[in-house]
C-alpha positions as CSV (number, residue, x, y, z in Angstrom):
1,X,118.2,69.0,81.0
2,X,119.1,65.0,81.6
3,X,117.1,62.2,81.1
4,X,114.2,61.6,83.2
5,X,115.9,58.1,83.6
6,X,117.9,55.5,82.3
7,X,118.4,51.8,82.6
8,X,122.3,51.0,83.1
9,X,123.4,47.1,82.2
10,X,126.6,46.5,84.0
11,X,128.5,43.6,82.3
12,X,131.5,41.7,84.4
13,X,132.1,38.3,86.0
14,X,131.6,37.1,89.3
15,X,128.3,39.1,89.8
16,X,126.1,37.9,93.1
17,X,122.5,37.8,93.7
18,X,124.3,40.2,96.7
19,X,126.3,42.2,95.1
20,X,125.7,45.8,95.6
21,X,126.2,49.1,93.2
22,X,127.6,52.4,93.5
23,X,127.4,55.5,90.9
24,X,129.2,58.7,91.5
25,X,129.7,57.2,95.0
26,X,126.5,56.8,95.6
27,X,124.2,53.3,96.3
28,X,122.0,52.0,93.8
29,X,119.3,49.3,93.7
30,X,120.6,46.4,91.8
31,X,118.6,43.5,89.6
32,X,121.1,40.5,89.9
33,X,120.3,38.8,85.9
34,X,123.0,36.6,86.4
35,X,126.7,35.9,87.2
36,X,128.0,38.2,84.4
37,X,124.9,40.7,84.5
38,X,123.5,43.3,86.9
39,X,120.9,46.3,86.0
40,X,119.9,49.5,87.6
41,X,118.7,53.0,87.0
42,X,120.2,56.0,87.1
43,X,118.1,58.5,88.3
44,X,117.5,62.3,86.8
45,X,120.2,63.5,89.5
46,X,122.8,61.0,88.4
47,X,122.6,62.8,85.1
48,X,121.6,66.3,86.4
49,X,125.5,67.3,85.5
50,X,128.0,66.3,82.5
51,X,131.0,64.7,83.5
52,X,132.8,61.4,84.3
53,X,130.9,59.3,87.4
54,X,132.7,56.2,88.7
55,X,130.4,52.7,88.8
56,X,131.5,50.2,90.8
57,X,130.2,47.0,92.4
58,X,130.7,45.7,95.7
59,X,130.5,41.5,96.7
60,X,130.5,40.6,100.0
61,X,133.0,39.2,102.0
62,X,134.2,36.8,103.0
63,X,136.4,37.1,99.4
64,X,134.3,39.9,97.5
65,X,135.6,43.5,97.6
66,X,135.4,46.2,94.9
67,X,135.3,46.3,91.4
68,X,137.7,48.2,89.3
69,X,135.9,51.5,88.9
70,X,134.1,51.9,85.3
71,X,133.7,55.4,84.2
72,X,130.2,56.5,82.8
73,X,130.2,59.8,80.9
74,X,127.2,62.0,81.2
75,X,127.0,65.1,78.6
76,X,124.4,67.5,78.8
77,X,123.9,69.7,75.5
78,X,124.7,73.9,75.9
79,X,121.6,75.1,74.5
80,X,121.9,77.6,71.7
81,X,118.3,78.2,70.7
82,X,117.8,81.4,69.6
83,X,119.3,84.0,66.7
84,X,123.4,84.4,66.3
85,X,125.6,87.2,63.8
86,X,128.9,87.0,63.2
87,X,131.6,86.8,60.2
88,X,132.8,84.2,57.9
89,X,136.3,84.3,56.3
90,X,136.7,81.8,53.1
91,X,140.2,80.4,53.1
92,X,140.0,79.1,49.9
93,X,138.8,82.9,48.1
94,X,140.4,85.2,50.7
95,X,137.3,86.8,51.6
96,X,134.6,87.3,54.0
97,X,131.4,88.9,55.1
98,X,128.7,88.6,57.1
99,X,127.0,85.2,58.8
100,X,123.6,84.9,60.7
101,X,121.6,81.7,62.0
102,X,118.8,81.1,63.7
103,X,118.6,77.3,65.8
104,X,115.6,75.9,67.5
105,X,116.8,72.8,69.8
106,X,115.3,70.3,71.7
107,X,118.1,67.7,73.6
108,X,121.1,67.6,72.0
109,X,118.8,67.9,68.4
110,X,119.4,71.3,66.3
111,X,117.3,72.4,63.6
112,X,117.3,76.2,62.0
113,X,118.6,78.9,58.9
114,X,122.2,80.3,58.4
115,X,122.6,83.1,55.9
116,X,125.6,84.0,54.5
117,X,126.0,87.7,53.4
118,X,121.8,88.1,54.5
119,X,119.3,87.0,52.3
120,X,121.7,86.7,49.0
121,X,122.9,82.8,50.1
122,X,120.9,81.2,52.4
123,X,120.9,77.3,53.5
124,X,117.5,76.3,54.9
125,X,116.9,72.9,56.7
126,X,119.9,72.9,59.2
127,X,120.0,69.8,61.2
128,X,122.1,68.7,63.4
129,X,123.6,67.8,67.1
130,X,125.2,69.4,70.3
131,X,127.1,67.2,72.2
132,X,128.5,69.3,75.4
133,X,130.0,72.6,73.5
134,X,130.2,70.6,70.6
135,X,128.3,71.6,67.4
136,X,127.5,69.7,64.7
137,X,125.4,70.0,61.5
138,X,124.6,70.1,58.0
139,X,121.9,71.5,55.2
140,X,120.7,72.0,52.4
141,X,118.9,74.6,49.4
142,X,118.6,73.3,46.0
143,X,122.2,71.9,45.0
144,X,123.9,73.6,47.6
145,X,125.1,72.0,50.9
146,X,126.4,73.0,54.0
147,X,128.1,71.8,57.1
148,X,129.0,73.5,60.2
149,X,130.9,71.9,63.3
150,X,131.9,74.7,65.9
151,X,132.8,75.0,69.4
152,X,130.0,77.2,71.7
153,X,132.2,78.8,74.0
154,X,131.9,80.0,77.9
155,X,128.4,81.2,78.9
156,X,126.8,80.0,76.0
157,X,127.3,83.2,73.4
158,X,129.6,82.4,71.0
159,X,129.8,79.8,68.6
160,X,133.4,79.4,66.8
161,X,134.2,76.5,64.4
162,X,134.8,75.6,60.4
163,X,132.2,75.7,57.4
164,X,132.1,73.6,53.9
165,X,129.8,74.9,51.2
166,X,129.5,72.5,48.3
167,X,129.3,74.0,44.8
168,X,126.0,76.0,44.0
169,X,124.6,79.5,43.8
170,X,126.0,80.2,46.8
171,X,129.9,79.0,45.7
172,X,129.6,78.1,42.5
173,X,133.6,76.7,42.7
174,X,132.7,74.8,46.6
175,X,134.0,76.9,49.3
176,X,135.5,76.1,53.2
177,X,136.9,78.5,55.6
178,X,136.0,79.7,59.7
179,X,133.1,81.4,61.4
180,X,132.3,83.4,64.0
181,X,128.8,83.5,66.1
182,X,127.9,85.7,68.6
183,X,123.9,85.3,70.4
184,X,121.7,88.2,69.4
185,X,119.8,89.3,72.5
């Protein structure tokens, strides 16, 4: 789910038209730009996999040696397309009931429905992001607004995280408490 591709400008000092590259251990073609500038591109296996990948570059003796080692993050979104149920508890009323959603995805970009309590409260026109088990995102009916951030647990079925309702038919006072999602199958 990485990018095809991706150009990496590597900013430093010292930089020769021989200097080499590694990523994640690994040697890279390098454009020499200038004495402070190098390019190259990281290819669909460098960021086949989330995590932290070491870049370093290499001059050539006599006097070169290695760079310090710069960390590049790669973070591949969980998916969570698909339909999710679960429960909602409102810590400001002391209440809860019932929570369902629906998110498309494509990347790390979610779009979908969440219905509180069915069809009685529903926020259309959910956007928002997953970055790694990170979710993020916010929406809209009428005068009512949501926002979600939750945490998508192991293997991708469950969701777990806060919601914010702003004043409306939904909460006519605003509203905030926790939620639970579980994938529908």
């Amino acid at each position: 789910m990485g990018s095809a591709q991706v150009s990496l400008t590597i900013n430093g000092s010292g930089f020769l038209n021989s200097s080499t590259l590694t990523f994640n251990g690994i040697s890279h073609p390098v454009s020499f730009i200038s004495a402070t500038q190098l390019q190259t591109t990281l290819t669909a296996a460098d960021l086949s996999a989330s995590g932290s990948f070491n870049v370093v570059v290499t001059n050539p003796a006599p006097g070169g040696g290695d760079s310090q080692p710069a960390a590049f993050t790669v973070t591949i979104p969980v998916p969570i397309t698909g339909n999710w149920t679960g429960t909602w508890f409102s810590s400001q009323f002391q209440t809860g009931g019932s929570i369902s959603a629906a998110f498309s995805q494509t990347g790390s970009s979610v779009s979908g429905t969440v219905l509180f309590n069915g069809s009685s409260c529903s926020v259309a026109n959910v956007n928002g992001t997953v970055a790694g088990t990170q979710l993020s995102a916010t929406g809209s009916t009428g005068s009512q607004s949501l926002t979600l951030t939750g945490t998508i647990g192991s293997g991708n079925t469950a969701i777990q995280g806060s919601y914010g309702l702003s004043a409306g038919p939904c909460a006519p006072a605003g509203d905030s408490g926790t939620f639970t999602l579980i994938q529908s199958h």
